[in-house]
C-alpha positions in Angstrom: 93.3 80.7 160.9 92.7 77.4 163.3 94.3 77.4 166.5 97.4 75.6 165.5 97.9 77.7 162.8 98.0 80.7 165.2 100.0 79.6 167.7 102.8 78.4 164.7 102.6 82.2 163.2 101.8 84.8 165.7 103.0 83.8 168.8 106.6 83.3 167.9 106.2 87.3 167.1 105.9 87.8 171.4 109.3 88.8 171.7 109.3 91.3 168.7 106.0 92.6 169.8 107.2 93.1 173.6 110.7 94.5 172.2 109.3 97.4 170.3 105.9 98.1 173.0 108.7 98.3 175.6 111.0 100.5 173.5 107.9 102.8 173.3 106.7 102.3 176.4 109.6 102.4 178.9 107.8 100.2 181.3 108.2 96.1 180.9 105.2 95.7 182.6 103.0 98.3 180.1 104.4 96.8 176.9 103.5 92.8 178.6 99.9 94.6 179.2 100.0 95.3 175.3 101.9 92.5 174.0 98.4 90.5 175.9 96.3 93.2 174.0 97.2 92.3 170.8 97.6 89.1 170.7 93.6 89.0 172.3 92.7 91.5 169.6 95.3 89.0 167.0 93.0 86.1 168.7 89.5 87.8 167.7 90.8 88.4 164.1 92.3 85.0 163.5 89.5 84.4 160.7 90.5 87.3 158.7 94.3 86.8 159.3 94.7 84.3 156.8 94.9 87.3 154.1 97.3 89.3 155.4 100.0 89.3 153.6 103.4 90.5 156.5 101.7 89.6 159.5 104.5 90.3 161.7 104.6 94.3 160.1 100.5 94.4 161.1 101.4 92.8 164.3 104.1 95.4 165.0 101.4 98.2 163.8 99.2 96.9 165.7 101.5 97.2 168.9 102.5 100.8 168.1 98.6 102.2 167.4 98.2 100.3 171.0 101.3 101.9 172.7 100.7 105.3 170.9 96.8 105.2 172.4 98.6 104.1 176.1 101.1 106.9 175.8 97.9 109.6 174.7 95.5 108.5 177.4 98.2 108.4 180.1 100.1 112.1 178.7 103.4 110.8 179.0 106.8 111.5 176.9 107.9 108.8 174.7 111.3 107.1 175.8 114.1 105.8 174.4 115.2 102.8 172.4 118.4 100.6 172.7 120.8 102.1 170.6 123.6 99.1 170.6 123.3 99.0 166.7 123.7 103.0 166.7 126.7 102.9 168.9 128.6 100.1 166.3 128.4 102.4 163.9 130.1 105.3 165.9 133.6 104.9 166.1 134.4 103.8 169.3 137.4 102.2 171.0 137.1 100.0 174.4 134.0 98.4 175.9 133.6 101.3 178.4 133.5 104.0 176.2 131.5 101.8 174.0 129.0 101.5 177.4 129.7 105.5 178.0 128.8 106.2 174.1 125.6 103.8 174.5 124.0 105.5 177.6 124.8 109.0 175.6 122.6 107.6 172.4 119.7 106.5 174.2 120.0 109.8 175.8 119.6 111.7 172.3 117.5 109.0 171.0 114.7 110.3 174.0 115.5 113.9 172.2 114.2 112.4 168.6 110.8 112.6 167.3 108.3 110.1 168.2 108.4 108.8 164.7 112.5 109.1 164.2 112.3 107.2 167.3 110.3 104.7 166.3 111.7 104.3 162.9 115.4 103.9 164.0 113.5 101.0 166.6 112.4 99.1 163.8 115.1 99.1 161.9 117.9 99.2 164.1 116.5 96.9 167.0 113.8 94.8 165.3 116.0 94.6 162.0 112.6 95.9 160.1 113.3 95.9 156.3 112.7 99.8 154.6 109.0 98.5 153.4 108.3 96.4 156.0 108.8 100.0 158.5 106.4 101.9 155.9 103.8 99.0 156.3 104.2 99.3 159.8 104.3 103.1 160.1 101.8 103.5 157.3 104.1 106.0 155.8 105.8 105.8 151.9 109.0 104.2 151.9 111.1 107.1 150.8 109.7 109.3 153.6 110.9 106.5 156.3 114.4 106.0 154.7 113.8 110.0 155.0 113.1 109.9 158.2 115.5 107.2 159.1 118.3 109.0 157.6 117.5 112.4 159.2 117.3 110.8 162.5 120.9 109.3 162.7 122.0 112.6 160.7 121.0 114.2 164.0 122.1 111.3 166.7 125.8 111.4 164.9 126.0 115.2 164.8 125.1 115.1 168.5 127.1 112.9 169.6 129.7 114.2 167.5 129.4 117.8 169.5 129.1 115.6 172.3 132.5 113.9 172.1 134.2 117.2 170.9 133.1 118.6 174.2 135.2 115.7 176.8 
């Protein structure tokens, strides 16, 4: 891959990349550290780029190995991700409560799994595709729409008890 070709394919992904290493990350100036990372690392590789096939799903996999290695070395919790796609599909009437119901999902979300966490990231704030997660993940695709499912099975039941509690 020549320097033009580069620039035209992976650094348009910067603000996917920086999305989902801050989402993971918590910390704007961590995930611009990583998003510089990769796209070195993307930089040293650029011969071999030409045969990968999604290179915005090996981007993304490369940003959450590098995010996941940050998080290890430094032995911090995982936080949350923006939940505004989450909080559509709740029920909710008037942009405070929507606001209110919003704050309370990225609350649970910091409750999920790392990997229910990440997976409702992709999909619900990156708008990954089912195989396109799995590539990312490296898991089979029925264990991330597993995954995915079982993740807002818990956030609605949550924040279902939640609401039942005002």
């Amino acid at each position: 891959m020549h320097s033009e070709e580069f620039k035209n394919n992976v650094l348009p992904l910067k603000g996917a990349l920086y999305r989902f290493a801050k989402s993971l990350l918590a910390n704007a100036q961590d995930a611009e550290d990583c998003v510089q990372e990769i796209f070195l690392k993307l930089w040293t590789k650029r011969a071999s780029l030409g045969a990968v096939v999604n290179l915005k799903a090996y981007a993304l996999q490369m940003t959450r190995n590098q995010c996941l290695d940050k998080l290890k070395s430094a032995k911090r919790d995982m936080l949350d991700a923006e939940l505004v796609t989450i909080a559509a599909d709740v029920n909710l009437h008037g942009q405070l409560e929507a606001r209110e119901a919003v704050a309370y999902l990225e609350h649970l979300v910091k409750k999920l799994p790392e990997l229910q966490r990440a997976v409702i990231h992709l999909r619900s704030i990156e708008g990954l595709e089912i195989n396109e997660i799995a590539e990312v993940t490296g898991m089979r695709v029925d264990h991330v729409r597993v995954t995915l499912s079982r993740a807002r099975i818990t956030l609605r039941q949550q924040y279902e008890k939640h609401r039942g509690h005002e």
